[in-house]
C-alpha positions as CSV (number, residue, x, y, z in Angstrom):
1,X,-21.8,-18.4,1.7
2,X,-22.5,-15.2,3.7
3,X,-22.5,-14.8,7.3
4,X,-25.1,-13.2,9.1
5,X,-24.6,-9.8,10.8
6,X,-21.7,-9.2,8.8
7,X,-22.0,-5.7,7.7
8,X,-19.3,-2.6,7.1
9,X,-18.8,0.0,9.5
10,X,-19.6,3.7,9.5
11,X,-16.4,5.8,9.2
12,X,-14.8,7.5,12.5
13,X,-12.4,10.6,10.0
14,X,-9.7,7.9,10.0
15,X,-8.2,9.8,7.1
16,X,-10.2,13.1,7.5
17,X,-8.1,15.8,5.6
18,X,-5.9,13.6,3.3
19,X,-6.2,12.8,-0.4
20,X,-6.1,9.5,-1.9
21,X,-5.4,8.0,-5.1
22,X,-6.9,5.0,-5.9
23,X,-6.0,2.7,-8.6
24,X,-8.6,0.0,-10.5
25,X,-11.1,1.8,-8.5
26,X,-13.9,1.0,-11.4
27,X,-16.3,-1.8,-11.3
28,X,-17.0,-4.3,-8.3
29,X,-14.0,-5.2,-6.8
30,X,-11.4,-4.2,-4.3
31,X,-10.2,-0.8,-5.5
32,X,-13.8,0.3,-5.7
33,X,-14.7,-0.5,-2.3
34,X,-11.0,1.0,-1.3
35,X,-12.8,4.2,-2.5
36,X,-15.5,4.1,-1.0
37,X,-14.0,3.4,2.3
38,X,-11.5,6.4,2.3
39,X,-14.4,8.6,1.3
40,X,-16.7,7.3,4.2
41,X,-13.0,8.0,6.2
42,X,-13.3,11.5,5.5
43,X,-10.8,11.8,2.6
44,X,-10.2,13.4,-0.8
45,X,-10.5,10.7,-3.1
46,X,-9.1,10.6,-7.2
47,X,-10.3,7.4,-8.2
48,X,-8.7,6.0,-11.4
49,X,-9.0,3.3,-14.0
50,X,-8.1,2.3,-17.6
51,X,-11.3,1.7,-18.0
52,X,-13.5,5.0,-19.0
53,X,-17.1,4.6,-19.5
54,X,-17.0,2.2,-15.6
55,X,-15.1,4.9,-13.9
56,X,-17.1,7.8,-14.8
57,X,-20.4,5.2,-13.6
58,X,-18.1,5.0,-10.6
59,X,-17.5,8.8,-10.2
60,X,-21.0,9.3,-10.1
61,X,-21.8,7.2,-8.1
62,X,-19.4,8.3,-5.3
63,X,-19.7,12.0,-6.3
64,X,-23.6,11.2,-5.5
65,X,-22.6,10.9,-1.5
66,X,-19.3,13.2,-1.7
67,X,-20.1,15.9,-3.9
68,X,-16.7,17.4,-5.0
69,X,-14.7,15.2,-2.5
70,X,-14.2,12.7,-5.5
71,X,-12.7,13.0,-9.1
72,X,-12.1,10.8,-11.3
73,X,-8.8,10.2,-13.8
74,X,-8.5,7.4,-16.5
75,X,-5.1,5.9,-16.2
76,X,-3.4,2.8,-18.0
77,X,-0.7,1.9,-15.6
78,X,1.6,-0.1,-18.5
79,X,1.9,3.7,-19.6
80,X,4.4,5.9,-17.6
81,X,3.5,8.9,-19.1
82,X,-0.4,8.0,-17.6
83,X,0.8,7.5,-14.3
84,X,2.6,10.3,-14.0
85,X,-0.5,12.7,-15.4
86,X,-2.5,10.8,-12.9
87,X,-0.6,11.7,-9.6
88,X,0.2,15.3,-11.5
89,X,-4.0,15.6,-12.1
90,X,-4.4,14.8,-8.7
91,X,-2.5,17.7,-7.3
92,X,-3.4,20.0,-9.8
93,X,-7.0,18.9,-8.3
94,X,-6.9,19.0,-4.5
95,X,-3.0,20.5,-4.1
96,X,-1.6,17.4,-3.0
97,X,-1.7,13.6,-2.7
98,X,-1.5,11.5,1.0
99,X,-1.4,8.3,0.1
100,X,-1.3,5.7,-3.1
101,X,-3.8,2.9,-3.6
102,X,-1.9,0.2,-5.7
103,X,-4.7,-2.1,-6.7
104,X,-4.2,-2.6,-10.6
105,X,-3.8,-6.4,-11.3
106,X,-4.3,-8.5,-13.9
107,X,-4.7,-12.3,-13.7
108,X,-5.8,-15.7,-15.9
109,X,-5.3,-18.9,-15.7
110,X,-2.8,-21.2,-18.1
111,X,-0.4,-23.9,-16.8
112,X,3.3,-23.2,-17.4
113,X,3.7,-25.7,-20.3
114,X,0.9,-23.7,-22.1
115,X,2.4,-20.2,-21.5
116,X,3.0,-17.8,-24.1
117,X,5.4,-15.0,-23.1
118,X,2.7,-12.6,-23.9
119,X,0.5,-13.7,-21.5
120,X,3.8,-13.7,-18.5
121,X,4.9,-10.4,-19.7
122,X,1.2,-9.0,-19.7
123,X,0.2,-10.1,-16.0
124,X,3.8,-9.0,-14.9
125,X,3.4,-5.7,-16.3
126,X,0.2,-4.6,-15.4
127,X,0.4,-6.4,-11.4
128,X,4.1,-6.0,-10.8
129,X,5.3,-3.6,-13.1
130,X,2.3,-1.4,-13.1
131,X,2.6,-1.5,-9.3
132,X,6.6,-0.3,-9.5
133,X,5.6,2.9,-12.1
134,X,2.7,4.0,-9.8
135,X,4.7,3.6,-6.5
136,X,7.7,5.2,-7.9
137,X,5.6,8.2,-9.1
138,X,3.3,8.6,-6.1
139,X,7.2,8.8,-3.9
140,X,8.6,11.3,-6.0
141,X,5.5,13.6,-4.7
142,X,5.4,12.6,-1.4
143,X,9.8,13.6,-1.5
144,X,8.8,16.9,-3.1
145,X,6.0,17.4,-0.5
146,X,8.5,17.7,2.3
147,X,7.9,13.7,3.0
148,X,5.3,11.8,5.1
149,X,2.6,9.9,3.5
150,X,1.9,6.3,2.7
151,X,1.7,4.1,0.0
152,X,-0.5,0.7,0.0
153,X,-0.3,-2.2,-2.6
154,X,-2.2,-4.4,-2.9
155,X,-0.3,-8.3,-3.3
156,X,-2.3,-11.6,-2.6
157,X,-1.7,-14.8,-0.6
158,X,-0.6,-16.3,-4.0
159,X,2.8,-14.2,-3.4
160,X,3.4,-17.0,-0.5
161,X,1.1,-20.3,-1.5
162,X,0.9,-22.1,-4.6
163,X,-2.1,-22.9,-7.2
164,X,-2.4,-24.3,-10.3
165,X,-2.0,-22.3,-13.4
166,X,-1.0,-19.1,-11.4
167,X,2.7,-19.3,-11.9
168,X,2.6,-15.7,-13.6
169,X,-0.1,-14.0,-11.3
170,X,2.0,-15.8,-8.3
171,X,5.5,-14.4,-9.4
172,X,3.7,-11.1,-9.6
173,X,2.2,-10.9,-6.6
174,X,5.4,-12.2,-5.0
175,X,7.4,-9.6,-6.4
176,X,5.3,-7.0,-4.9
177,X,5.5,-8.0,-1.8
178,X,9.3,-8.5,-2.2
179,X,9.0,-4.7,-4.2
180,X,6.7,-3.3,-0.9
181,X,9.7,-4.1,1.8
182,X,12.6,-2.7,-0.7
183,X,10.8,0.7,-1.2
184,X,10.0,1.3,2.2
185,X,13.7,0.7,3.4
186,X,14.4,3.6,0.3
187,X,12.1,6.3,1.7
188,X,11.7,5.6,5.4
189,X,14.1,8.3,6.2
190,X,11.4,10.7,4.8
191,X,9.1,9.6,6.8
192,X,6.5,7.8,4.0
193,X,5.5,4.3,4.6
194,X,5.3,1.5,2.1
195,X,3.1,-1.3,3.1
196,X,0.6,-4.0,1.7
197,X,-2.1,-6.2,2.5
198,X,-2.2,-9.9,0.3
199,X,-5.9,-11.3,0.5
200,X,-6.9,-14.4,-0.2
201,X,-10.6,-14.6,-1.5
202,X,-12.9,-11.5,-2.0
203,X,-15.8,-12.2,-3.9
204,X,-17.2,-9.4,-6.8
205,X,-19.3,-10.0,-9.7
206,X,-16.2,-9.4,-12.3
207,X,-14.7,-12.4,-10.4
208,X,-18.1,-14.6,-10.7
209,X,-17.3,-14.0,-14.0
210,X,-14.2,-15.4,-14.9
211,X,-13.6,-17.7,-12.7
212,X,-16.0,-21.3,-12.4
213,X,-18.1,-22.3,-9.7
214,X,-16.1,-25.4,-9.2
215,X,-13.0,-23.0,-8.5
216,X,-14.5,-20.8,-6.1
217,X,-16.0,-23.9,-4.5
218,X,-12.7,-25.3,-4.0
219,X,-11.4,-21.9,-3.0
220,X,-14.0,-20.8,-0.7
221,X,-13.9,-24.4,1.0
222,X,-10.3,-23.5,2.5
223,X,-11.5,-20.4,4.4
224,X,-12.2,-21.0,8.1
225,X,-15.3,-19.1,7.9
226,X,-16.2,-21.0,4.9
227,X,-16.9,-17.8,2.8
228,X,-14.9,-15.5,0.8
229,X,-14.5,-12.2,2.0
230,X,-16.6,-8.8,1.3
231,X,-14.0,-6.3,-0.9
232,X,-14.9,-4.1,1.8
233,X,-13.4,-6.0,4.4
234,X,-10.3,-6.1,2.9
235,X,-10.4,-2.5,2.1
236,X,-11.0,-1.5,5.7
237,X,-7.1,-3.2,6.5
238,X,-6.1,-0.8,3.1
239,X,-7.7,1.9,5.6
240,X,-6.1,1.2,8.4
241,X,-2.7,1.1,7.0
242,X,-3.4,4.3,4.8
243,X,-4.1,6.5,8.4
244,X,-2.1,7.3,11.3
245,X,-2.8,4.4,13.2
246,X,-0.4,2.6,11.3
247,X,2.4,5.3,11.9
248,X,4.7,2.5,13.1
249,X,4.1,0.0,10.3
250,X,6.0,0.2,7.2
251,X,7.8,-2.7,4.6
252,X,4.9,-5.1,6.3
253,X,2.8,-7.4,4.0
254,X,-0.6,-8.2,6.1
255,X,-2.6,-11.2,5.1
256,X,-6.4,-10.5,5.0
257,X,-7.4,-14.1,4.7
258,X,-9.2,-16.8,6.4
259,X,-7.5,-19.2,4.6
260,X,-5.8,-22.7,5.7
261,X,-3.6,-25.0,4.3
């Protein structure tokens, strides 16, 4: 269901002069529309993804609108060695980085009983682990830099409600919300805040895909506004904690959901 009227707004330079790193930002989802939305705020943007032929689609898309504003870097963030090129390409392209877009995740569904330790170690790695590698590398900059910045991950109301065959997604998403408080504690006295938002239901065509109707039925059924939300509504909470008007936030998780019990 879509509501009526419900459409994004313009930018108001909410993060005019800052560059952004985006991760996952190919495709449909989230981190895309993150991208978009810190562009249309007025920022740098270096949008990444393991994924190279949909990022460069991305890239020109964006650089379409934002001419040189936007680059583009292919990272795999199970590889330490690609997240550290990532947030070293980005300075080497616009002389600094602002703030880190965590949204890498991976998912799938498999009860516990039927879990292979390949499949926990896999989701862990990429949503959790991935998260840690990127955070850690995007802090050590923002030390360097003199301090000041922010970091936003991106966790999921799974991280504090059940649902079946999510037991590895849910630890992961937990983790990174537990991981979000720890590391802002660790660089507060530099100024840099560490944040995230934990949605409940965004709907993109990648998750049409792998998920069935009856599923997003049942899910969509549990939102007060009985729809799921657009990824550009949860990237506008992203925004907000990205710029200065969050300057007081930091180690909060914010819930962009609908949801109810």
């Amino acid at each position: 269901m879509t509501a009526p009227g419900i459409a994004c707004p313009g930018g108001h330079e909410l993060l005019a002069g800052k560059v952004v790193v985006v991760t996952a930002a190919a495709g449909t989802g989230i981190g895309s529309a993150v991208a978009r939305r810190c562009l249309e705020e007025g920022a740098s943007v270096v949008v990444s993804d393991r994924g190279l032929r949909r990022l460069a689609e991305v890239h020109e898309d964006l650089a379409g609108e934002h001419g040189d504003r936007v680059a583009a870097l292919g990272c795999d963030v199970t590889a330490e060695a690609e997240v550290q090129a990532l947030i070293d390409g980005a300075v080497a392209r616009f002389g600094r980085i602002d703030v880190m877009m965590n949204n890498a995740g991976l998912g799938g569904t498999s009860p516990v009983t039927e879990m292979t330790d390949d499949q926990w170690l896999r989701v862990l790695d990429v949503t959790l682990t991935g998260t840690f590698r990127c955070t850690r590398a995007a802090l050590r900059r923002l030390v360097a830099q003199g301090g000041g910045g922010a970091v936003v991950n991106n966790a999921s109301v799974l991280g504090w409600r059940a649902q079946e065959g999510q037991a590895h997604y849910a630890a992961a998403k937990a983790g990174v919300m537990a991981f979000t408080r720890c590391a802002a504690l660790d660089v507060a006295r530099h100024g840099i805040r560490v944040n995230a938002v934990a949605p409940s239901l965004a709907m993109h065509a990648n998750l049409a895909r792998v998920t069935t109707d009856e599923v997003l039925a049942d899910l969509t059924g549990r939102e007060a506004f009985g729809r799921a939300a657009h990824p550009w509504e949860v990237a506008n909470v992203m925004v907000f904690l990205a710029s200065d008007y969050s300057s007081y936030l930091t180690g909060e998780v914010i819930s962009v959901s609908s949801q109810h019990p």
